[in-house]
N, C-alpha and C positions, 0 to 999 in steps of 0.2 A: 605472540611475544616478538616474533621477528618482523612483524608490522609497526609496536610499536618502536623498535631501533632502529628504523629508516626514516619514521617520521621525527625522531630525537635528530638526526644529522641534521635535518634541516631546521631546526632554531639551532642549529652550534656550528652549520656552516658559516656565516655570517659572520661572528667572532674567528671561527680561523681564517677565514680570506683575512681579515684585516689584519689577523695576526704574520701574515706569510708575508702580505703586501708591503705593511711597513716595520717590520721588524725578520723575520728570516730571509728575506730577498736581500734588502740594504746592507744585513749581515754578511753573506756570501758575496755579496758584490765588496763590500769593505776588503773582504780578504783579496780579491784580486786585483783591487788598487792599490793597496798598499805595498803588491809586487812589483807596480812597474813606474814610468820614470815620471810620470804627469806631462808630459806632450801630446800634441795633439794624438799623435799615432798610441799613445799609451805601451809602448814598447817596452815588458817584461826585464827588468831587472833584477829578477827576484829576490835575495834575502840580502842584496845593498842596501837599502831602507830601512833593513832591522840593524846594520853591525853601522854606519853613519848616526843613525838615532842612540842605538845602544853609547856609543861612543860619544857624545854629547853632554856636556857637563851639565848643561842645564836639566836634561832628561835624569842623569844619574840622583842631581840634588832632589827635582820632583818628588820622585820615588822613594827614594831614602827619607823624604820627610811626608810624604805618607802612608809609606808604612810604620813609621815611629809614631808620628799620629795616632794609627790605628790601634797597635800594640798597647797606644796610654789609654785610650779613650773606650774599647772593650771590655776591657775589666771594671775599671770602674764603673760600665752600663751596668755590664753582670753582677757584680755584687749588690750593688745598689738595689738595683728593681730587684732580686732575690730576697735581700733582707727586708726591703719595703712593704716587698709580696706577702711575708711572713708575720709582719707586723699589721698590716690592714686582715688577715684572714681571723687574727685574734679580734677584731671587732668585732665582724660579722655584720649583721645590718648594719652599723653606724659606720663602716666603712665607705659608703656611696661615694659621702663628699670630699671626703681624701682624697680616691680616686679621679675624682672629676678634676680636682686643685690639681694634681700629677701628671694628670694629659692634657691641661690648658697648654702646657707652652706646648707640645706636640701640635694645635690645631694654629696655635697664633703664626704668622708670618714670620718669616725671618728676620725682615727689614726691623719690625718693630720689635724685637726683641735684642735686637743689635744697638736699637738706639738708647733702649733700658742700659744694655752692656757697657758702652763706652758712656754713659752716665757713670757707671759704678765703678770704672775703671779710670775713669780720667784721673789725670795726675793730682788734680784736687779734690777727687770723688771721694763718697763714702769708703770704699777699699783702702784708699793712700792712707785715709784719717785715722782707718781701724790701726793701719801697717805704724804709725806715728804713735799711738797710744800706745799699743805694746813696744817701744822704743826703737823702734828701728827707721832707718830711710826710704823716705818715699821710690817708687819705682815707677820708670816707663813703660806702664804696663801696654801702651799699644804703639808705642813707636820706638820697641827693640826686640830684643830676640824674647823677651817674657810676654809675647804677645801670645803665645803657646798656651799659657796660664789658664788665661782668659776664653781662647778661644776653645780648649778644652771642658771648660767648666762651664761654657754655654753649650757646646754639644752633647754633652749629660745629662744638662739640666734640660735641655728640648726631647730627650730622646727618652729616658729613664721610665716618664708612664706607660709609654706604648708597651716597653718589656716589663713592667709591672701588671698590666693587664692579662698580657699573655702569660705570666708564672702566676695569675691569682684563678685564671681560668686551669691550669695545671691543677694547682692545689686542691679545687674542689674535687678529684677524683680522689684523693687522699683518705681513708676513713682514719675517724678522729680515736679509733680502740685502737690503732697502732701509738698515737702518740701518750694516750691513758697509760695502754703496759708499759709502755716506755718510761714515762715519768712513775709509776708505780717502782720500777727497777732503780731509779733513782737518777736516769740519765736528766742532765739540763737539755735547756734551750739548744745550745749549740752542738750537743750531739745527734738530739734529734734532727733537725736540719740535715747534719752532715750523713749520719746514718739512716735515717727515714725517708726526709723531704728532696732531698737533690737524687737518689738513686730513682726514687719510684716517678720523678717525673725527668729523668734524663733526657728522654727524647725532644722535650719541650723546652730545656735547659741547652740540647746544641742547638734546637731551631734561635732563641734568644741571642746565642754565641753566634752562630752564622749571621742574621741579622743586623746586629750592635758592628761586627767586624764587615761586613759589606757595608753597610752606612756610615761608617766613620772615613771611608774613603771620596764623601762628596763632602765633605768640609774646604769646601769650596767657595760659596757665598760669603759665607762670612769675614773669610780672609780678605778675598776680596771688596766687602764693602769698608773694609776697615784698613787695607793694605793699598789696593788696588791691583793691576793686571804683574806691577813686579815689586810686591810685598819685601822685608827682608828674606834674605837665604835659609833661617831657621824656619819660616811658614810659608816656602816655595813650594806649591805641593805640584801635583801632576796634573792637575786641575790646568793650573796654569801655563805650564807648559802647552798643553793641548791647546787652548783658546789662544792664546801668544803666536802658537805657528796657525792656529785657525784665523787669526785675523790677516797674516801676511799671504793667505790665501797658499800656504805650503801642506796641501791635503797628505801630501804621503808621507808625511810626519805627523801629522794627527794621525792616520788610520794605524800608523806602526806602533803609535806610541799605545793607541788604546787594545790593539790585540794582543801586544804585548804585555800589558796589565792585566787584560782578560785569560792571558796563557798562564800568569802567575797565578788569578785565584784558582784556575782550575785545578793548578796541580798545587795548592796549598790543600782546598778541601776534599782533593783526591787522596790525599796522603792521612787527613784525617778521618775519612769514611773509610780506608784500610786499615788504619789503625784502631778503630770503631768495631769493623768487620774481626781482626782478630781476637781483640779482646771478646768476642759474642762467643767467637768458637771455642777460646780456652775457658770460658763460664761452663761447656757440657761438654 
């Protein structure tokens, strides 16, 4: 046995040098540039590059508009692929090509699905026509602050199969005699869901919620191919910020800007695996 876990290291060394090399080294080195002043001697100014940046209007708009981002665009992943997940498991076999329809835009590029977008959103597009029929005024859906809109409702629409797959793989641990008594007792659809379906695959329901909430923080492409490097101030994300000082060649405001994003999710999903952790304990 202890033969063959020596010989396991070495097909998985290989994967971790790569993983050390360019990912845990770059990381520790990031954090000790971003302490000091970018001169040649690199001379340690330590947390001036966090309270200059912090202070930073552009930095503050970033942020503030990706996390509002994120906050719209979460929920909608989750309910969506939830409900979707619910509705394709009732098929059963005839569910495949649903599936496959729900994670096309997941495989397709960005670019081209961007260009579908601003097809549908042009001020003359199908959208403006639908927005006229039911009597109201057309909108600049991508040259004002409703670019939110749109930009939202392609990153759901791109994202929604990948967490549909994942809650349809969930569901199959499900056995189907708990939904039988259930409907037998007379509860609907929607209780079962609530009282059945989302409890017994929780743990696959936060992996979905972490997921959808890290990924809505690179919505970044998009603005960009449709905004450029300085979009309006409603879809300035932090994206932008970064690449803006990363073009002026101001590294120690990129590396402050991103460890300080990185220091927020930590202690966001630190706070929600505590509050995770106590609910477990007051269950026994």
């Amino acid at each position: 046995m202890f033969v063959k876990k020596k010989s396991l290291w070495l097909f998985l060394l290989p994967g971790l040098l790569g993983l050390m090399v360019f990912h845990l080294v770059p990381f520790i080195g990031g954090i000790y540039y971003s302490l000091t002043d970018g001169t040649v001697n690199n001379n340690l100014v330590w947390f001036q590059n966090y309270q200059r940046v912090w202070a930073n209007a552009a930095f503050q708009q970033g942020l503030r508009n990706s996390l509002e981002l994120s906050l719209l665009s979460t929920p909608l992943i989750f309910l969506f692929s939830f409900i979707l997940a619910i509705m394709l498991k009732s098929l059963r076999e005839r569910s495949l090509p649903y599936r496959n329809i729900l994670l096309m835009p997941y495989l397709v590029p960005s670019s081209a699905l961007l260009i579908i977008w601003m097809v549908l959103f042009d001020y003359g597009g199908i959208v403006n026509r639908l927005v006229t029929a039911l009597g109201f005024e057309r909108v600049m859906w991508l040259e004002s602050g409703a670019l939110r809109v749109p930009i939202i409702l392609l990153y759901v629409w791109k994202n929604v199969g990948f967490s549909v797959v994942i809650f349809s793989a969930a569901l199959q641990s499900v056995p189907d005699e708990f939904y039988e008594y259930a409907a037998l007792e007379g509860a609907g659809p929607v209780r079962q869901a609530r009282s059945i379906t989302l409890p017994l695959i929780m743990p696959t329901a936060f992996l979905v919620f972490v997921l959808a909430w890290v990924n809505a923080f690179k919505i970044f492409k998009e603005v960009y191919f449709i905004g450029g490097a300085y979009p309006r101030d409603e879809v300035y994300t932090l994206q932008h910020f970064m690449n803006n000082r990363f073009a002026k060649l101001e590294y120690q405001d990129v590396t402050t800007a991103a460890y300080s994003f990185a220091l927020i999710v930590m202690v966001f999903f630190a706070m929600i695996y505590m509050r995770k952790g106590v609910r477990g304990v007051d269950r026994h």
